[in-house]
C-alpha positions in Angstrom: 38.0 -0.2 -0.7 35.1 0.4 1.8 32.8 -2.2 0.1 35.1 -5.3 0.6 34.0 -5.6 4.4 30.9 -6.2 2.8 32.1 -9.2 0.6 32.3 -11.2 4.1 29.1 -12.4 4.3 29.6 -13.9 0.3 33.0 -15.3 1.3 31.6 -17.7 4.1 28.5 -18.6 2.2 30.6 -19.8 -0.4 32.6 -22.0 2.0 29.5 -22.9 3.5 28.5 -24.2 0.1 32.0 -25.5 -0.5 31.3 -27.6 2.1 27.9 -28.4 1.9 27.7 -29.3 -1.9 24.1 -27.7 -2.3 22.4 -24.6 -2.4 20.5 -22.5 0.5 18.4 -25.6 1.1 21.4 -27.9 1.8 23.2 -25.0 3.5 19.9 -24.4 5.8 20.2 -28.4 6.6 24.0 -28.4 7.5 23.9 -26.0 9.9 20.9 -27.2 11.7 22.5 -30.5 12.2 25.7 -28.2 13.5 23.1 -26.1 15.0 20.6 -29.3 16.7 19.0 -26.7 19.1 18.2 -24.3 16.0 15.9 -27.0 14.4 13.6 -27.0 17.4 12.9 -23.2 16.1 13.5 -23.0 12.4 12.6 -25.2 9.4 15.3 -25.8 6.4 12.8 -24.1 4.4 12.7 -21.2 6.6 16.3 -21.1 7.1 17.3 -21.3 3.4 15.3 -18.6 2.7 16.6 -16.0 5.4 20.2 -17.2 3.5 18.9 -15.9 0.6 17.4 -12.8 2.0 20.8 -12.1 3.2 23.0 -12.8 0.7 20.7 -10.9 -1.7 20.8 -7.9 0.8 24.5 -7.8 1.2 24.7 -7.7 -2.5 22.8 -5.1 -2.8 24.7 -3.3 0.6 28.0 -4.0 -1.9 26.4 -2.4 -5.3 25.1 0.7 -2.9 28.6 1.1 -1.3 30.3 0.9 -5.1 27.7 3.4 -6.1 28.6 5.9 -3.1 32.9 5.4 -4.4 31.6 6.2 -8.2 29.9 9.3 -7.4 32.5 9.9 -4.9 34.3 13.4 -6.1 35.4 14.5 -2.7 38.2 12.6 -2.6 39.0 14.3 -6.5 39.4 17.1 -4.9 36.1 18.8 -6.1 32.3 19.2 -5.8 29.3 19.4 -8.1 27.3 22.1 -8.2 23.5 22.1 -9.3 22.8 23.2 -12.9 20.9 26.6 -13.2 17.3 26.2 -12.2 18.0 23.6 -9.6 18.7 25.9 -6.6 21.2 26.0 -3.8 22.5 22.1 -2.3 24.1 21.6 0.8 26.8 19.0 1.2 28.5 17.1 3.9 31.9 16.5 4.1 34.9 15.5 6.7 37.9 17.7 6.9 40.9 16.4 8.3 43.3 18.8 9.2 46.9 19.3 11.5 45.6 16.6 13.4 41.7 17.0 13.8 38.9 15.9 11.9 35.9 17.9 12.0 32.4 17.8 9.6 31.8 20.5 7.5 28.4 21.6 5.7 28.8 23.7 2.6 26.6 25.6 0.8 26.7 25.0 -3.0 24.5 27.7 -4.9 23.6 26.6 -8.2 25.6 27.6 -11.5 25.3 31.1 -12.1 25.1 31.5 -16.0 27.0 33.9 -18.2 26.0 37.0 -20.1 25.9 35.3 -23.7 23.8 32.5 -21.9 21.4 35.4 -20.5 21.4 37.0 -23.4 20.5 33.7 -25.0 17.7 32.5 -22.7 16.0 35.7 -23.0 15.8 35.4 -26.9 14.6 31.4 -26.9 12.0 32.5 -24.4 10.7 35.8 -26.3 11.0 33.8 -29.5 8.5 30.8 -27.9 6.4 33.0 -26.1 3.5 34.1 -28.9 3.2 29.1 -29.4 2.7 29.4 -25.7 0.1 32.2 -25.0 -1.9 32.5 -28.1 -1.8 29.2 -29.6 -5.6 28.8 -29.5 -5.9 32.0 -31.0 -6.0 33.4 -34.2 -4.7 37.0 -36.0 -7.1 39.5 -37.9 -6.0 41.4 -40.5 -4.8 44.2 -38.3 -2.2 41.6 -36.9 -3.8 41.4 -33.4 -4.3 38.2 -31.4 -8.4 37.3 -31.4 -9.0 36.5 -27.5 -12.1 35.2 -26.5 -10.8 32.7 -23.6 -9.1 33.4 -21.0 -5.2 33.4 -21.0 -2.4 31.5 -19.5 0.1 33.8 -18.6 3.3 31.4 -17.7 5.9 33.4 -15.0 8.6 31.4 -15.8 10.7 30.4 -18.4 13.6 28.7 -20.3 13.6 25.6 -17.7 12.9 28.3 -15.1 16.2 30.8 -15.5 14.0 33.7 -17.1 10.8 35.4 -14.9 8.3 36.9 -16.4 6.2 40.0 -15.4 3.1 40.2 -17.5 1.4 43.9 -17.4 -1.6 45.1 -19.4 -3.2 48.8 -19.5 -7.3 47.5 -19.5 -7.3 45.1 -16.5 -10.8 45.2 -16.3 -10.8 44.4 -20.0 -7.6 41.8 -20.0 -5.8 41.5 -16.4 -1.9 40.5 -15.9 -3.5 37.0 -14.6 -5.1 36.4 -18.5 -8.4 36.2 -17.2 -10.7 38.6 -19.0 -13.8 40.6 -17.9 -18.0 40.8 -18.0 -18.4 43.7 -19.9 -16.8 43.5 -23.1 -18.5 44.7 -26.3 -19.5 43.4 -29.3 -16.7 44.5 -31.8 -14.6 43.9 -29.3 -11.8 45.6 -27.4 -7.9 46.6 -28.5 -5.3 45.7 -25.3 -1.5 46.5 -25.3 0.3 43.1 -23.7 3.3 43.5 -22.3 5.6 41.5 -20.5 9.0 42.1 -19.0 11.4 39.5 -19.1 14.6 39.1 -16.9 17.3 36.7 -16.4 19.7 37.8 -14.1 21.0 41.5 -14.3 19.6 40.9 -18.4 16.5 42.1 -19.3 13.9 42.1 -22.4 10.5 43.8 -23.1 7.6 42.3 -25.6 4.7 43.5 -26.6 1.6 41.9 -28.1 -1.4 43.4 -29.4 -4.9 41.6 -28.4 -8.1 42.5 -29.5 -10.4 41.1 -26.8 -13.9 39.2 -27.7 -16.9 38.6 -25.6 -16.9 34.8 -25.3 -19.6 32.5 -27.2 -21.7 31.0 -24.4 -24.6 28.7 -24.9 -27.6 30.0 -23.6 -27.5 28.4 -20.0 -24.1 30.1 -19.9 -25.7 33.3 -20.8 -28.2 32.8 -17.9 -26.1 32.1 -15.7 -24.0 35.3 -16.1 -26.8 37.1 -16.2 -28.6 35.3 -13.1 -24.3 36.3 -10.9 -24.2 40.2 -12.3 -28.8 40.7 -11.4 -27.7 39.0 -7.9 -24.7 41.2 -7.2 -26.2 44.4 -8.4 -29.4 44.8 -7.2 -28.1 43.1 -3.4 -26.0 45.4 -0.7 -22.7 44.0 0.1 -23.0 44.7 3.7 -26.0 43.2 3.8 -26.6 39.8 5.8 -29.8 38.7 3.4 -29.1 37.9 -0.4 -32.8 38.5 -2.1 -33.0 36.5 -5.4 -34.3 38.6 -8.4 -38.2 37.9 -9.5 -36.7 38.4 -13.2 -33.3 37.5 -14.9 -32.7 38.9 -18.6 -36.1 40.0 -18.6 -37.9 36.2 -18.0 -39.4 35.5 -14.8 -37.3 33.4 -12.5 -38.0 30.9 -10.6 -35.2 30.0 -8.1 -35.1 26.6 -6.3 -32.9 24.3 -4.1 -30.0 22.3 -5.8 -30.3 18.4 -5.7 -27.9 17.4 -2.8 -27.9 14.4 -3.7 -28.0 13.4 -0.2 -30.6 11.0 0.1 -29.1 8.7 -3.0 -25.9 9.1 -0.8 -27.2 7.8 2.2 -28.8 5.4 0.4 -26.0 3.6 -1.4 -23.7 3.9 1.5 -26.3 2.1 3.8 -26.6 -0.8 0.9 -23.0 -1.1 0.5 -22.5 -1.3 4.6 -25.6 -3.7 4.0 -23.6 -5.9 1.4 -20.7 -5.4 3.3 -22.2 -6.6 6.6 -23.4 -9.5 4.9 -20.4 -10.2 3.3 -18.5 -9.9 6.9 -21.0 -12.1 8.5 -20.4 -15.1 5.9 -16.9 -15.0 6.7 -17.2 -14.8 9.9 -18.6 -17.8 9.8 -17.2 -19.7 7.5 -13.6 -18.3 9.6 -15.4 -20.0 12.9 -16.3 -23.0 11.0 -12.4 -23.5 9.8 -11.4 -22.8 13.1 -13.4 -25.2 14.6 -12.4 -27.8 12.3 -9.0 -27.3 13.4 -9.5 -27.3 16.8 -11.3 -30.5 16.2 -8.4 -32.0 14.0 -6.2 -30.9 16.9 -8.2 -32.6 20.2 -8.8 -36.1 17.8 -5.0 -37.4 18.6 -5.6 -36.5 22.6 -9.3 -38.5 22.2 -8.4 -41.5 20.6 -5.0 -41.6 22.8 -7.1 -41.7 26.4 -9.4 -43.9 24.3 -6.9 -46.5 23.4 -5.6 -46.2 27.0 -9.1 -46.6 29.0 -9.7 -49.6 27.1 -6.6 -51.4 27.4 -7.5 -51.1 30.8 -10.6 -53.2 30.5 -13.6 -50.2 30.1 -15.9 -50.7 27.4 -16.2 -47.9 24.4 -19.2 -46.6 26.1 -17.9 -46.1 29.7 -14.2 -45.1 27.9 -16.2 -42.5 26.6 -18.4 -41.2 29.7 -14.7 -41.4 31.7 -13.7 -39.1 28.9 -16.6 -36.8 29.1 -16.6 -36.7 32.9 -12.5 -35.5 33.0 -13.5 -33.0 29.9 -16.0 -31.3 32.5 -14.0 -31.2 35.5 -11.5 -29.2 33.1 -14.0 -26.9 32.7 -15.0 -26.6 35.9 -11.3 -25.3 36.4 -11.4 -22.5 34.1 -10.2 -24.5 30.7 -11.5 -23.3 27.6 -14.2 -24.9 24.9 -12.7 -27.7 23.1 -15.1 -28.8 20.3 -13.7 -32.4 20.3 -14.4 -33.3 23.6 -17.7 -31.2 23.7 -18.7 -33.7 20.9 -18.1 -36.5 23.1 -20.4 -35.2 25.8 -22.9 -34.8 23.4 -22.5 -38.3 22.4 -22.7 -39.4 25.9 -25.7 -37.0 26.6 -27.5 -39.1 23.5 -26.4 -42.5 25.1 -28.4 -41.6 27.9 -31.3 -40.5 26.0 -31.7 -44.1 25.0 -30.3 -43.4 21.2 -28.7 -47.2 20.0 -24.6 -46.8 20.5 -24.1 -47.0 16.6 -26.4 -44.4 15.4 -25.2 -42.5 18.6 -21.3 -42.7 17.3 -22.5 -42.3 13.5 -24.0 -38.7 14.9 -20.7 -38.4 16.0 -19.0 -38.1 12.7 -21.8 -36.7 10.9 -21.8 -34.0 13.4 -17.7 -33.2 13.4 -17.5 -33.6 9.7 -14.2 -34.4 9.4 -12.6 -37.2 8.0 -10.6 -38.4 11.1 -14.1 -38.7 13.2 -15.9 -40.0 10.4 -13.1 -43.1 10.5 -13.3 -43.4 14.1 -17.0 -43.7 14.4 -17.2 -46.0 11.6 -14.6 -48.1 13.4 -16.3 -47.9 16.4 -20.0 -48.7 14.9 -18.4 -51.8 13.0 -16.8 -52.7 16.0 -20.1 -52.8 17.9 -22.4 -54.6 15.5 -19.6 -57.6 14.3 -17.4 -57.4 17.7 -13.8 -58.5 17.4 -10.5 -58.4 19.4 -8.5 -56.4 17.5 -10.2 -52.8 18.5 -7.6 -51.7 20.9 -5.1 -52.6 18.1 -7.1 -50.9 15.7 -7.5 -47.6 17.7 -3.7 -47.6 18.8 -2.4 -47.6 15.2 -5.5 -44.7 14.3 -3.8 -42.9 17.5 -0.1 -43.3 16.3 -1.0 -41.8 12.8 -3.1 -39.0 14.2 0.1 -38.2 16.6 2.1 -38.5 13.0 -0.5 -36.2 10.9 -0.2 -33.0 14.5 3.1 -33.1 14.1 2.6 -32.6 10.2 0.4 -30.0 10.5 2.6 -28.3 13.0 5.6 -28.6 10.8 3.0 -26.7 8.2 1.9 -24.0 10.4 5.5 -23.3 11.4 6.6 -23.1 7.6 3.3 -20.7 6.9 4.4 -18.2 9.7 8.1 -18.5 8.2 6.3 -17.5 4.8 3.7 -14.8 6.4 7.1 -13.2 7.6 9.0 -13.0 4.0 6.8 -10.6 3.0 7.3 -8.2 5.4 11.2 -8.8 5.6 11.1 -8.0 1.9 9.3 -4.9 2.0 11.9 -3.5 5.3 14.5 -5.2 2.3 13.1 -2.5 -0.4 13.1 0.3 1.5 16.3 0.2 3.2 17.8 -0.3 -0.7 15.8 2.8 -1.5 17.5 4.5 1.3 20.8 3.6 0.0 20.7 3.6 -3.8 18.6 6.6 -4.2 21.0 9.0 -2.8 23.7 7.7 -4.6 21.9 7.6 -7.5 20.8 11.5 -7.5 24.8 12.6 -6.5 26.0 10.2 -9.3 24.0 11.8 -12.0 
């Protein structure tokens, strides 16, 4: 069967889980420790669930291949045709024979339908026909169909097998369209409707008998009419200048400018650009304030590591931190960009020369970063000043081991989030390509 290449993929996942006791997670984690250069790029979590995306797509490769064999009737020998009203199909096939194989397209009008069947549309449509056309209308005495509206005249019938060609002998009165005119009168006026009706070489004639009604406008619809038939009568066609009556209906009329509504327009689409500028510029900065936290959270490990380095080396916290400052502005100097951590130890430093005490100076510090890492390290730094003690190199080298632990965390995180920003995506491309393979089979199985 063609499908069975397709039951490959299945086969070695399940001897992958065989092996591996577990599910896509365990799977993910044996073969990156088969795999040790893969786990540089790829998380478990990642990995387990592009397993799942694939199995889950060569299931559904397997269900769309089955599909294609069910619906299969070449190989039977035949081909369907559409049912009447669908129209003509083409269809592809592959003809092997003495030797060659060639593709063939064929043509496959739809089924044509017998006489009886003619016969038999033709009489369902005539007999629905009066439901369709007049059921808003009612009969007088006389037996004729009371129109006032205008008419929907349909041009098909009987799922589309039977045309219809609607004729009338008052168009101006009642046209083939069922649209009816200005000038009706009172009592109103008698209309032959007749409509032809063919199915194939079969053909049927009906008539109806209408008695046509001026409609029953309100009196602002009455105006109006009256205002379009003043206007086109007493105004040249070929002229370029349209005068507007002084009198309608016998009332004096004055004519003015529709409301274009513009001005409301431009005014609520300036205070919705308004809102949404506002809005825009809040996340804006709320966005740059996030970003800077985390370009903060990322320079602390890289601070507190040259910190715990300068100081073994016998510099105090305040010349530690100028040496820090001064290496942070050569970078510059050499085209590096802003990095907020170390621009927050200049500022320190700039504040330790302004004569502000080194606690309150390194308290700024924290206040000013707000974030919990530099909030610790001032505050160890501060207590470290007013109560002295040994131990602060100690102190700062295990505070630079955990912030070396909590980056490589957070990368570990940001890697995962891309994994996850990509699933979507895959499983969109996922739909679609199973849309481009059941679909098809779907319409040829049915």
């Amino acid at each position: 069967m063609k499908y069975a290449a397709y039951g490959l993929i299945p086969a070695i996942y399940l001897i992958m889980f065989a092996f591996s006791g577990g599910l896509f997670r365990t799977s993910a984690e044996r073969i990156l420790r088969l795999f040790p250069k893969a786990a540089g790029l790829v998380s478990p979590d990642v990995l387990s669930r592009a397993l799942m995306i694939l199995l889950a797509a060569d299931l559904f490769a397997c269900a769309a291949v089955r599909m294609d064999e069910l619906s299969d009737t070449v190989s039977r020998g035949y081909l369907m045709r559409g049912d009447v009203g669908e129209g003509e199909r083409t269809e592809e096939v592959v003809l092997e024979a003495g030797g060659e194989e060639t593709s063939v397209v064929l043509a496959l009008p739809e089924r044509q339908m017998t006489r009886e069947e003619r016969l038999d549309a033709l009489a369902r449509t005539a007999e629905a026909l009066p439901d369709r056309v007049f059921k808003d209308c009612s009969k007088n005495q006389q037996g004729f169909y009371e129109v006032r509206e205008a008419l929907v005249l349909p041009e098909k019938g009987e799922s589309g097998a039977v045309s219809l060609l609607w004729m009338t002998e008052k168009p101006d009165i009642l046209d083939w369209d069922g649209s009816t005119g200005r000038h009706i009168p009172e009592t109103g006026e008698e209309v032959t409707l007749t409509v032809l009706l063919s199915c194939g070489d079969e053909t049927r004639e009906e008539t109806y008998h209408v008695l046509v009604l001026p409609q029953v406008m309100s009196r602002g619809e009455a105006l109006r009419r009256e205002a379009e038939e003043t206007v086109e009568s007493e105004n040249d066609a070929s002229a370029l200048k349209v005068i507007l009556p002084e009198e309608v209906g016998g009332e004096a009329a004055v004519w003015s400018a529709a409301d274009s509504r513009k001005g409301v327009t431009l005014l609520m689409t300036g205070a919705l650009a308004a809102v949404l500028y506002i809005y825009a510029m809040i996340r804006r900065k709320e966005d740059a304030a996030e970003m800077r936290r985390k370009e903060l959270v990322r320079n602390y490990p890289g601070i507190v590591s040259k910190l715990v380095l300068l100081t073994s080396a016998g510099l105090s916290i305040r010349r530690s931190m100028e040496r820090i400052a001064a290496d942070y502005g050569r970078w510059r100097e050499r085209g590096v960009s802003e990095k907020p951590g170390y621009e927050e130890i200049v500022r320190t430093c700039r504040e330790l020369k302004n004569g502000v005490p080194e606690t309150e100076a390194y308290r700024n510090l924290g206040r000013r970063a707000g974030v919990r890492e530099y909030r610790s390290f001032a505050a160890v730094i501060s207590q470290n000043l007013r109560k002295g003690g040994a131990e602060m190199t100690e102190i700062l080298t295990r505070m630079a081991e955990e912030a070396q632990e909590e980056r490589k965390k957070q990368a570990r995180i940001r890697g995962d989030e891309a994994g996850t920003k990509l699933l979507l995506p895959m499983l969109v491309m996922l739909v679609l390509v199973m849309a481009i393979l059941m679909v098809p089979a779907f319409i040829a199985f049915f």
